[in-house]
C-alpha positions in Angstrom: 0.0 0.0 0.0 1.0 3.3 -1.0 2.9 5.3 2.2 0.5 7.9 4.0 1.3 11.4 4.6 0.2 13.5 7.6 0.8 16.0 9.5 0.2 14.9 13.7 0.1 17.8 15.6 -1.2 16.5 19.1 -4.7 18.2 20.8 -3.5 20.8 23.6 -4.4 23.9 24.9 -1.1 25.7 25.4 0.3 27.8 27.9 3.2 30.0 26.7 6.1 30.2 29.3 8.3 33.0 28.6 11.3 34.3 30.6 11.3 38.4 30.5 13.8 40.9 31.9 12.8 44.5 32.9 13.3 46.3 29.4 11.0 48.9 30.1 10.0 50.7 33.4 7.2 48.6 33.7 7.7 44.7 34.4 4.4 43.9 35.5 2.8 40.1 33.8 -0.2 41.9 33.3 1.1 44.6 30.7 0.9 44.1 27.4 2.9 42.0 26.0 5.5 43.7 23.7 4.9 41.8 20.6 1.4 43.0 20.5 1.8 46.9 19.8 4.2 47.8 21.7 3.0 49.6 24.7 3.8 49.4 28.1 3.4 51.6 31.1 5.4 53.2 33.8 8.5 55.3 33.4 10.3 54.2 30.4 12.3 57.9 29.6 15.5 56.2 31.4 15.6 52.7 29.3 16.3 52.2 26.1 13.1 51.2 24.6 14.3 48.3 22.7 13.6 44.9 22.6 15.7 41.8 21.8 13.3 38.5 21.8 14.0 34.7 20.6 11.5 32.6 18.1 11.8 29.4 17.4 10.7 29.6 14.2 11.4 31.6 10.8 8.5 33.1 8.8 6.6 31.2 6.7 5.4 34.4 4.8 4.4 37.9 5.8 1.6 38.0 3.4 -1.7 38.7 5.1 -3.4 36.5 2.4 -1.3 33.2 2.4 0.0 33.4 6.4 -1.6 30.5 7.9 0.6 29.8 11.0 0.9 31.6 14.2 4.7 33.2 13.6 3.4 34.6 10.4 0.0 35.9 12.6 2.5 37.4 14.9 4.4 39.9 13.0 1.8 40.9 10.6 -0.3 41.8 13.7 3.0 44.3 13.9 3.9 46.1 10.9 0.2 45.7 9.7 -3.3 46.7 10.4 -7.1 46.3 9.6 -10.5 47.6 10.5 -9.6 46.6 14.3 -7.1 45.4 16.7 -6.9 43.0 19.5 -5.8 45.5 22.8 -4.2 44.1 25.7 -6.9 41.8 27.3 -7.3 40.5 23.6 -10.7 42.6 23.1 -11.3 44.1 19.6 -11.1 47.8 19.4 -11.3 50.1 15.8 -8.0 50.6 14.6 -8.3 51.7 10.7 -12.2 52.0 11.4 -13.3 55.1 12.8 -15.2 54.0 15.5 -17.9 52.1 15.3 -19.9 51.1 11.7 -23.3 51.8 11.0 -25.4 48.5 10.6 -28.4 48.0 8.8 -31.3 46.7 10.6 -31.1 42.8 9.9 -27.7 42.7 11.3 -26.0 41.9 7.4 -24.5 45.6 6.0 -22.1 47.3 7.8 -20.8 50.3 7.1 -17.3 51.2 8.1 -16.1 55.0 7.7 -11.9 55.0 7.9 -9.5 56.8 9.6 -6.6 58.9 7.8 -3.6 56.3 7.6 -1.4 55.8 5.1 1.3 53.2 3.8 4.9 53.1 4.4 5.1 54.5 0.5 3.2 57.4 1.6 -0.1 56.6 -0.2 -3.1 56.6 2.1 -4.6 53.6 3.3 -8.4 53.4 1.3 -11.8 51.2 1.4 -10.5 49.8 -2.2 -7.1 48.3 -0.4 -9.8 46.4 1.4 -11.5 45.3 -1.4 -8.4 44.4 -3.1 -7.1 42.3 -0.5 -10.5 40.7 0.1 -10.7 39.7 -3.3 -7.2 38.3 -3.3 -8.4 35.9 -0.6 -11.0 34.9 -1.7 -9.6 34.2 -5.1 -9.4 30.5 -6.2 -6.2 31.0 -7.7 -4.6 32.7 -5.1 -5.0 29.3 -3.0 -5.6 31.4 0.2 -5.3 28.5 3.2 -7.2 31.1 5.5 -9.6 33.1 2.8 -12.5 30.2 2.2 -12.3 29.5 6.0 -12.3 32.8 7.3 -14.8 34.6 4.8 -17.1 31.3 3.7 -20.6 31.5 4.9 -19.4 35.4 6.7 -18.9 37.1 4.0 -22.1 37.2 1.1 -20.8 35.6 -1.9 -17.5 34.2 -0.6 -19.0 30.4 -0.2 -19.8 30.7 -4.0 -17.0 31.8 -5.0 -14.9 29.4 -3.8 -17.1 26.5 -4.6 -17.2 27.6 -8.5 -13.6 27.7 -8.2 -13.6 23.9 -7.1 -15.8 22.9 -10.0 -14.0 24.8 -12.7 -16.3 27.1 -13.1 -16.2 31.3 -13.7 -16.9 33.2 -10.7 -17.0 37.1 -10.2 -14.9 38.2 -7.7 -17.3 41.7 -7.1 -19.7 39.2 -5.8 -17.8 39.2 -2.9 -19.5 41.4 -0.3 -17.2 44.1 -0.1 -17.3 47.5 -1.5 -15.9 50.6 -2.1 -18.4 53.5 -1.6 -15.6 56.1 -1.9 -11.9 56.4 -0.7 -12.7 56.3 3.1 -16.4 54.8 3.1 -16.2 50.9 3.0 -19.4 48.3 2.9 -19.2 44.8 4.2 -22.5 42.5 3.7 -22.5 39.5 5.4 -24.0 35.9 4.8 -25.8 35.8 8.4 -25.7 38.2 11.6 -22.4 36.9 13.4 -22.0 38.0 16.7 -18.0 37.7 16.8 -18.0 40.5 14.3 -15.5 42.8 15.7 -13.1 39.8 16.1 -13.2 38.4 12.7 -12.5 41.9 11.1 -9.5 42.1 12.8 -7.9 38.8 11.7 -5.5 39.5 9.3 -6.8 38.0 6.5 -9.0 41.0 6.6 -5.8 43.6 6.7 -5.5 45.7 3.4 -3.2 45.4 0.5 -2.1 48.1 -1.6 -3.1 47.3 -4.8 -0.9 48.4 -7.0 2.3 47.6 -4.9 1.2 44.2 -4.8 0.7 43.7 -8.4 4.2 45.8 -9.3 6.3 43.3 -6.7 4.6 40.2 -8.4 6.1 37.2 -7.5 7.9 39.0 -5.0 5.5 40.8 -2.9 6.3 40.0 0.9 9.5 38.5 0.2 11.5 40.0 2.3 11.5 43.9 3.8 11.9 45.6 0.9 8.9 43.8 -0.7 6.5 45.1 1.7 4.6 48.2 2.4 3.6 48.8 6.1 0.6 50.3 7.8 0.8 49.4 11.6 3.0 49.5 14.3 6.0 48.9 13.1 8.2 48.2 9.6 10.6 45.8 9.0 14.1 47.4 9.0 15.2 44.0 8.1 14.3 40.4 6.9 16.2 38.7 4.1 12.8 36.6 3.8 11.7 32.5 4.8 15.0 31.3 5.7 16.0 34.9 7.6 17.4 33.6 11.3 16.9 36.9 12.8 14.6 40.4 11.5 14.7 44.0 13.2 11.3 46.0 13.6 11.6 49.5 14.1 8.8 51.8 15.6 6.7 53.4 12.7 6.9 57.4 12.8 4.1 57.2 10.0 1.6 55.3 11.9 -1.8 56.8 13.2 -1.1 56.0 16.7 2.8 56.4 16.7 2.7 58.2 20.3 1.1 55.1 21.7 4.0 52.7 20.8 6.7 53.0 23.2 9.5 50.3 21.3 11.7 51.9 19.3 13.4 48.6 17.9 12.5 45.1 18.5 15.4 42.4 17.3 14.1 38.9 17.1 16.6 35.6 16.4 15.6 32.4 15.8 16.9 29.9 18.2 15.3 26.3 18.3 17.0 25.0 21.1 15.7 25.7 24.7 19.3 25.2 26.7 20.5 27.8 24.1 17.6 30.2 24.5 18.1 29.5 28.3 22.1 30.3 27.9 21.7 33.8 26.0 19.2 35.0 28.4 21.4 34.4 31.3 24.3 35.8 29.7 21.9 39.1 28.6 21.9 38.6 25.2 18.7 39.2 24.7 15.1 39.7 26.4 13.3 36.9 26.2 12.8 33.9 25.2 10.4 31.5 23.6 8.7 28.1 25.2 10.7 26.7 27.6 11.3 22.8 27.4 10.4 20.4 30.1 13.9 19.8 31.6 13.9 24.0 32.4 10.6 24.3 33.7 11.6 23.6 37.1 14.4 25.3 37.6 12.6 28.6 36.9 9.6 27.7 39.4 9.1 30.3 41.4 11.5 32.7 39.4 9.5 36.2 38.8 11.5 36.3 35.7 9.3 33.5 34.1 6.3 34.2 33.5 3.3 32.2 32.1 -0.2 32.7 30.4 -2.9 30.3 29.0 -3.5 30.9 25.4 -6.5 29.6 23.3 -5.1 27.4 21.2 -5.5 24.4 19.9 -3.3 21.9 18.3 -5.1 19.4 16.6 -4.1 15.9 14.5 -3.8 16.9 10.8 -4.0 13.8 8.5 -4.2 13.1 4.7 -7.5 12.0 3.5 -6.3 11.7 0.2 -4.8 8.3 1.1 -7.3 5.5 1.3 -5.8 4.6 4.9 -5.6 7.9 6.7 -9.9 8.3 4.6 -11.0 5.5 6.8 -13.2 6.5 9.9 -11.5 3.6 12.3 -8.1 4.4 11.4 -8.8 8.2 12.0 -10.7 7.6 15.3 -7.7 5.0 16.3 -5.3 7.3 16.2 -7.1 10.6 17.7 -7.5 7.6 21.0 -4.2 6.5 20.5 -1.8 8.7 22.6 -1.9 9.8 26.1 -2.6 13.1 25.9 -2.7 13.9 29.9 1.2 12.3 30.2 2.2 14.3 27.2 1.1 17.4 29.1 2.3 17.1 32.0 5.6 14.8 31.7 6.8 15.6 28.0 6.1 19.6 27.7 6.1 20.0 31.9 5.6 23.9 30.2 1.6 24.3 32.2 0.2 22.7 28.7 -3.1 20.8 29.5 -5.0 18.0 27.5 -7.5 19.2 24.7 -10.1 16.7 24.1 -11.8 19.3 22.2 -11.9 22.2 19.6 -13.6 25.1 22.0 -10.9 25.8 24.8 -12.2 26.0 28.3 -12.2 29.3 30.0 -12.8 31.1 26.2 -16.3 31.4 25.8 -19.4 31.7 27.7 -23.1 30.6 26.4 -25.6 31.6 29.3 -23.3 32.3 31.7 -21.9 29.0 31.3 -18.7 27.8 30.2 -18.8 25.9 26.8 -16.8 23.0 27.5 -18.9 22.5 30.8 -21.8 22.6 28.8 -20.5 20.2 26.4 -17.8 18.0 27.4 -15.1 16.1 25.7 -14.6 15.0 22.0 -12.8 12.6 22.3 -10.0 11.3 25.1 -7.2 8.7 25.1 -8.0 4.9 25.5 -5.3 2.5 24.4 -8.3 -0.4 24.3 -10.7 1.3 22.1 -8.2 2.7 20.0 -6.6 -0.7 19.5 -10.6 -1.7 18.3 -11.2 1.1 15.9 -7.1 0.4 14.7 -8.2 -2.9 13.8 -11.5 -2.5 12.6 -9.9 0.0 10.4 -7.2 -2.7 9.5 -9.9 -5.1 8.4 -12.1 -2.2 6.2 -8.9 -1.9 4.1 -7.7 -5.2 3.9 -4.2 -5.4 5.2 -3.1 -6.2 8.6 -0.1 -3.5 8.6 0.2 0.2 7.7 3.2 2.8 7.8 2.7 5.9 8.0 5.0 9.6 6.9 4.9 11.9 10.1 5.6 14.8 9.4 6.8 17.1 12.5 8.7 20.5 13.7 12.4 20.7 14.2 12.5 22.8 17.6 13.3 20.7 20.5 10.1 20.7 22.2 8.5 19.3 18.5 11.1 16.6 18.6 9.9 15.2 21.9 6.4 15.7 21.7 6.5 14.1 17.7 8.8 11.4 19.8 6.7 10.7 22.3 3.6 10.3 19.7 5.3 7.9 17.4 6.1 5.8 20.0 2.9 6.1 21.9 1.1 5.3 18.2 2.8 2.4 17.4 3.0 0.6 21.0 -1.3 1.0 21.3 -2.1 0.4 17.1 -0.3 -3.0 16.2 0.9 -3.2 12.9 2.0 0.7 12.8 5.4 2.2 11.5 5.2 6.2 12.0 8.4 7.3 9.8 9.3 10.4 11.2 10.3 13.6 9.6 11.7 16.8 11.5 11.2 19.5 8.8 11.1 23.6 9.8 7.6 25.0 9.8 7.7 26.7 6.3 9.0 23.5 5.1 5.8 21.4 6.8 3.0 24.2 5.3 4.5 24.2 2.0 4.6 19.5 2.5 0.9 20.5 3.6 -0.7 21.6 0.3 
């Protein structure tokens, strides 16, 4: 049988441990963190407002339309900016829009008025960048991994678009329900009232694009610093593009809200080993680092220089329906049962992760003044029996009593061990299972992904 592919990335809500020294007069774990826009309280006229931080990863792409991973997420969110912005307690607030929109009666047309802002170039930011970039998205042939999910079923006309696209068929992309009613006057009609309005619109797949910067760079566009044009935060002084180990943002004199941002410079280098994080913070080469790996954990505990959050994300198993094996319901269920998500948490990552046995975190949103997972439990949790069951079951549906199967996982530390721990947890509970493991860098496994 021909070899599967998939991408296993286990079910988790994470908790992002970061070690921080003071680089600004406030030190506080409640301020905002400095990656988000740069603010900070307290007396900072004494420090050099600068900020030298460690990722683990290089970025994928800084094009709002094709980012689809959290690095990418996190430096667009910088040195770009849409209708609103997530502030410090993660709550949307206008940003490009001025203030609130006017909505129509049945909760579907909104209409945003915009702020003066401009681009990096020093054209001004307009309702038709919108457009543009919404169309990009959207676009069949601009294979957007974000634009279908993010706009389908939102946005009026997006679904149909992308499903003529599928077929082969023509679509019109000013269907999409997005318009231009004059340079600062845009008009968004939606498929259905959503609630969550304010948050989607400030997703970046719903930041501008200059059109006719875009179209000039070509193939080029957000290749590296040069190729881009900025409208938040920050620019990119530097970054040589996807394989770049390190990229400089400078504070943005040009942006609408410049006297709110109090970094001058943030310098981020890509380290992907935690001792070696761990090392250059102690010997103050830089800031901060990234997650820290089991074997540190405790020797921080009770250090006020680490400091910890939970974040609502989810990691969640990724396989290849494409392959007859990995299209079978038992085989799918079998492995989703098949590792011990509790003892990954808690002895592999030993970082404050906890087991997901479900899509909607816990502690994220509220339905009747009642937690959502309360309400509605688990998904599905680890049992080595049933899994074996389903595994076999599976086995039987295809007609072979053996399957191997391509894993495809990260190559920072913690992703060695955690895709480690899951190959070996996989093919101990599933009999008949070879995992072939791959370490690959993120890029690398989006780009494996298409």
């Amino acid at each position: 049988m021909k070899k599967s592919k998939f991408s296993l990335l286990l079910l988790l809500t994470l908790v992002f441990s970061l070690v921080l020294s003071a680089c600004s007069g406030s030190n506080n774990a409640g301020d905002p963190k400095p990656e988000d826009n740069g603010g900070t309280t307290g007396d900072t006229a004494a420090v050099p407002q600068e900020l030298r931080m460690l990722d683990s990863s290089e970025i994928p792409t800084m094009d709002s339309v094709l980012a689809e991973g959290s690095t990418s997420f996190t430096y667009i969110n910088n040195v770009g900016e849409g209708l609103y912005r997530l502030d410090q307690n993660h709550k949307p607030v206008p940003a490009l829009a001025d203030g609130e929109p006017k909505i129509s009666d049945d909760y579907l047309v909104y209409t945003f008025n915009l702020i003066d802002s401009k681009w990096s170039n020093g054209d001004p930011v307009t309702a038709q960048d919108f457009v543009f970039a919404w169309q990009r998205a959207i676009d069949p042939k601009t294979a957007s991994p974000y634009g279908p999910y993010m706009m389908g079923g939102k946005i009026k006309g997006a679904a149909e678009i992308t499903e003529a696209g599928s077929k082969g068929e023509p679509y019109d992309l000013n269907t999409l329900g997005v318009k231009a009613i004059d340079e600062k006057t845009l008009e968004v009609t939606l498929d259905k009232p959503i609630a969550y309005w304010e948050d989607l619109f400030a997703f970046p797949t719903f930041y501008p694009q200059n059109q006719k910067f875009v179209e000039e760079k070509g193939d080029a566009f957000a290749s590296s610093a040069e190729n881009l044009l900025y409208n938040g935060p920050y620019v990119m002084e530097t970054w040589e593009g996807t394989d770049a180990s390190e990229w400089v943002l400078t504070k943005n004199p040009d942006y609408h809200s410049a006297d709110q941002v109090k970094l001058e410079k943030i310098t981020v280098n890509v380290v992907k080993d935690s001792n070696s994080a761990v090392n250059a913070f102690e010997a103050g080469e830089t800031d901060m680092t990234g997650l820290l790996s089991s074997d540190i954990v405790p020797s921080y505990q009770g250090d006020e220089r680490m400091l910890s959050w939970m974040e609502p994300t989810v990691f969640w198993i990724k396989l290849n329906q494409k392959n007859e094996a990995l299209a079978n319901k038992n085989i799918r269920k079998a492995i989703a049962m098949g590792f011990n998500k509790e003892d990954l948490a808690k002895s592999i990552l030993n970082n404050g992760s906890v087991a997901a046995n479900y899509f909607v975190p816990k502690d994220f949103v509220t339905l009747d003044g009642q937690d959502f997972r309360e309400k509605y439990g688990d998904l599905v949790t680890f049992n080595a029996e049933e899994a074996k069951k389903a595994w076999e079951a599976g086995l039987k549906e295809l007609g072979v009593d053996k399957l191997e199967l391509r894993y495809l996982g990260g190559d920072t530390e913690s992703a060695k061990k955690t895709d480690a721990y899951i190959k070996n947890q996989l093919e101990t509970n599933l009999p008949g299972l070879t995992v072939k493991l791959e370490s690959v860098p993120f890029a690398v496994r989006l780009s494996s992904e298409e």
